[in-house]
C-alpha positions in Angstrom: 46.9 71.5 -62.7 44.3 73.8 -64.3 41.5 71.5 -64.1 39.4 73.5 -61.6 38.7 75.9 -64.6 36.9 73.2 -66.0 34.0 72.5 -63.1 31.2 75.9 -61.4 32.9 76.3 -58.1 29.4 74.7 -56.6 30.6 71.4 -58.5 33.9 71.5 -56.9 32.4 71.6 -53.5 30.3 69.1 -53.9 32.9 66.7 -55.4 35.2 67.9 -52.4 32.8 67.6 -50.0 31.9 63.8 -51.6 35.3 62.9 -51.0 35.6 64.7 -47.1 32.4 62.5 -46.0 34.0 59.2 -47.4 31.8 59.1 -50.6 34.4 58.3 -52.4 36.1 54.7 -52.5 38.0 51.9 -54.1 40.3 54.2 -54.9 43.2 53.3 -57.4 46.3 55.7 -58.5 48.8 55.1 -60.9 51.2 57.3 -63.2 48.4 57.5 -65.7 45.4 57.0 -64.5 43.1 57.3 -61.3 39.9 54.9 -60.7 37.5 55.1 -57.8 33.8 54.5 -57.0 31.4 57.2 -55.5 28.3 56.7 -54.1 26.2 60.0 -54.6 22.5 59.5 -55.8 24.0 56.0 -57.5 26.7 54.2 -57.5 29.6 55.7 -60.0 33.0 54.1 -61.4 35.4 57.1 -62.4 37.9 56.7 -64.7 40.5 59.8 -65.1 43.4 58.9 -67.9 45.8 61.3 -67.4 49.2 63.0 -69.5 51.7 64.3 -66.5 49.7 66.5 -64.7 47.0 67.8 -67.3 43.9 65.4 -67.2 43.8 63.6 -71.1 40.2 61.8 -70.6 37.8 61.3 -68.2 34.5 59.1 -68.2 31.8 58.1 -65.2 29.6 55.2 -65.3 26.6 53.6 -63.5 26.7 50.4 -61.9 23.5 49.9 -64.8 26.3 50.7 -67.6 24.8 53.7 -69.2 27.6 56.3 -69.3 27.8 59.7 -68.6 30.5 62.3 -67.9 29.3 63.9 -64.4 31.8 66.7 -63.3 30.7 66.1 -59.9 32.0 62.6 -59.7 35.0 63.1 -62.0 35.9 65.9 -59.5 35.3 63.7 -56.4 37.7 61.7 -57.7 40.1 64.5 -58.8 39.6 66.1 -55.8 40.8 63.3 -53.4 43.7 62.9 -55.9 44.9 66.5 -55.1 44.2 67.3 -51.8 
């Protein structure tokens, strides 16, 4: 997969380093999609709908319900998907 391309590589090393100190959690995987929660700052649900291996959509939202795409949380997720 290309999506590194999309994420600064200081954003993929946070996300990484989220997911190597157990930040991220709850984690779901299927054919399509990939759900998890990661506590950074706040509390986040990810949500990564994906086509084979090319990510299709991806969303992050607060426990408060505003939503937000945050690369860093999307790639904590895609990051322990990966790796």
């Amino acid at each position: 997969m290309e999506w590194e391309n999309n994420f600064s590589k200081r954003i993929l090393n946070r996300g990484f380093n989220y997911y190597l100190d157990g930040y991220v959690e709850d984690i779901s995987i299927t054919k399509n999609k990939i759900k998890a929660v990661v506590y950074g700052t706040h509390h986040y649900r990810v949500e990564i709908d994906l086509d084979g291996d090319e990510i299709k959509d991806m969303s992050c939202f607060t426990r408060s319900a505003i939503s937000a795409i945050t690369s860093g949380c999307v790639n904590s997720l895609v990051s322990s998907y990966t790796k």
